[in-house]
C-alpha positions as CSV (number, residue, x, y, z in Angstrom):
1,X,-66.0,11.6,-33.7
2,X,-69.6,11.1,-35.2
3,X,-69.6,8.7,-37.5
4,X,-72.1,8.6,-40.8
5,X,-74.7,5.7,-40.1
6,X,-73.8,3.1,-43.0
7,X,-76.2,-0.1,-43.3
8,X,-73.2,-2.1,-44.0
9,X,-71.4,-1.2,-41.1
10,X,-74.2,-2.5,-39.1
11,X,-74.8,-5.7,-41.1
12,X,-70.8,-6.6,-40.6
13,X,-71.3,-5.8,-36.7
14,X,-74.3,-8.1,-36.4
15,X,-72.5,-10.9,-38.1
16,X,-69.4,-10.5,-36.3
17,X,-71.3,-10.4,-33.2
18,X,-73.0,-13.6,-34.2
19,X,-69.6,-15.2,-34.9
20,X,-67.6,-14.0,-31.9
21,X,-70.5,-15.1,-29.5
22,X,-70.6,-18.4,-31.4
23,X,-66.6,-18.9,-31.4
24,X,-66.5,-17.5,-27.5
25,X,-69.5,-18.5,-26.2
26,X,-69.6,-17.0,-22.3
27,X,-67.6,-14.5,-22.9
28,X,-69.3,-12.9,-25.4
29,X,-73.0,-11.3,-24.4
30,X,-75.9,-9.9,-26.7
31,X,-75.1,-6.3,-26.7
32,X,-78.9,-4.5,-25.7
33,X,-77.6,-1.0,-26.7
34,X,-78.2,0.4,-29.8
35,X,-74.8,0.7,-32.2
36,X,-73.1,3.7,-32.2
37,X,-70.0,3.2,-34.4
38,X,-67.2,6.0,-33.1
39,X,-63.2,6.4,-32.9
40,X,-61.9,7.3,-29.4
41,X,-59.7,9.9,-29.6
42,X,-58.7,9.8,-25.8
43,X,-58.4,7.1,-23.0
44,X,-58.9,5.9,-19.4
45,X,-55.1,7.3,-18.9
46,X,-56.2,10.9,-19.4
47,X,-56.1,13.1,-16.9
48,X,-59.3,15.2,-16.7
49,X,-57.5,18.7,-17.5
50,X,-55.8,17.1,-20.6
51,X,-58.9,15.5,-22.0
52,X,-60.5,19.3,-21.6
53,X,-57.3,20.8,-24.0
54,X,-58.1,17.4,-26.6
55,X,-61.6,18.1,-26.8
56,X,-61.3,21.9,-27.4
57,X,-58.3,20.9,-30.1
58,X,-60.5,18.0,-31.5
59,X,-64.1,19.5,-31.5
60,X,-62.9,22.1,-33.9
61,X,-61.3,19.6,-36.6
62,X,-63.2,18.1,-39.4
63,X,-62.0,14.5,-39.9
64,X,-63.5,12.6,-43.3
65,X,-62.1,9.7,-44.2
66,X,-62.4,6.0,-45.6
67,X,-61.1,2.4,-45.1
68,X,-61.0,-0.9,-46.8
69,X,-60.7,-3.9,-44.5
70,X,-60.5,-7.7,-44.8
71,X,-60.0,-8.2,-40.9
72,X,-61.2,-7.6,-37.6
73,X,-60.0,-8.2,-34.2
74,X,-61.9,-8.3,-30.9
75,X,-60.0,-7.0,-28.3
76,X,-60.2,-7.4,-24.4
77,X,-59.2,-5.2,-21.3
78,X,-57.0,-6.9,-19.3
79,X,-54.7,-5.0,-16.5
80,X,-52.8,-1.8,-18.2
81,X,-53.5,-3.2,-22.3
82,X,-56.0,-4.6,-24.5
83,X,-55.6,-8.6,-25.4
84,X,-56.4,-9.7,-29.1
85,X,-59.0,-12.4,-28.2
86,X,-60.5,-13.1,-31.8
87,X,-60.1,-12.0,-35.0
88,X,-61.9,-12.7,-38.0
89,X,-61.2,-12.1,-42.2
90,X,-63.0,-12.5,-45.2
């Protein structure tokens, strides 16, 4: 899903960064590539032909909607699940 470029987004992913790589250092690299805020809609579990009948279902929605937040969680890939390694409020 394309996501609206929002300044403020960006500011609370470069301090968030900062904190996580601060908090976890070694674990936690620069990221070089440019941010590209999205929602993934399908996963690594997928098999090919069902991703093709999401995307045709998908690609044809419209999907506008907002959040409020006071926390944020930094999740890792470990075997079959993701890990909550850090999380961080204000």
């Amino acid at each position: 899903m394309k996501v609206d470029r929002n300044p403020k987004l960006e500011e609370i992913k470069d301090q968030l960064a900062a904190h996580f790589m601060a908090v976890l250092p070694g674990v936690i690299k620069k990221e070089e590539r440019p941010f590209h805020p999205h929602i993934t809609i399908a996963n690594r579990d997928m098999k090919p032909n069902d991703f093709l009948k999401a995307w045709e279902y998908f690609s044809q929605k419209q999907f506008k909607e907002g959040f409020t937040t006071n926390t944020i969680s930094l999740f890792k890939l470990c075997p079959e699940k993701w890990i909550e390694i850090a999380q961080q409020s204000w």
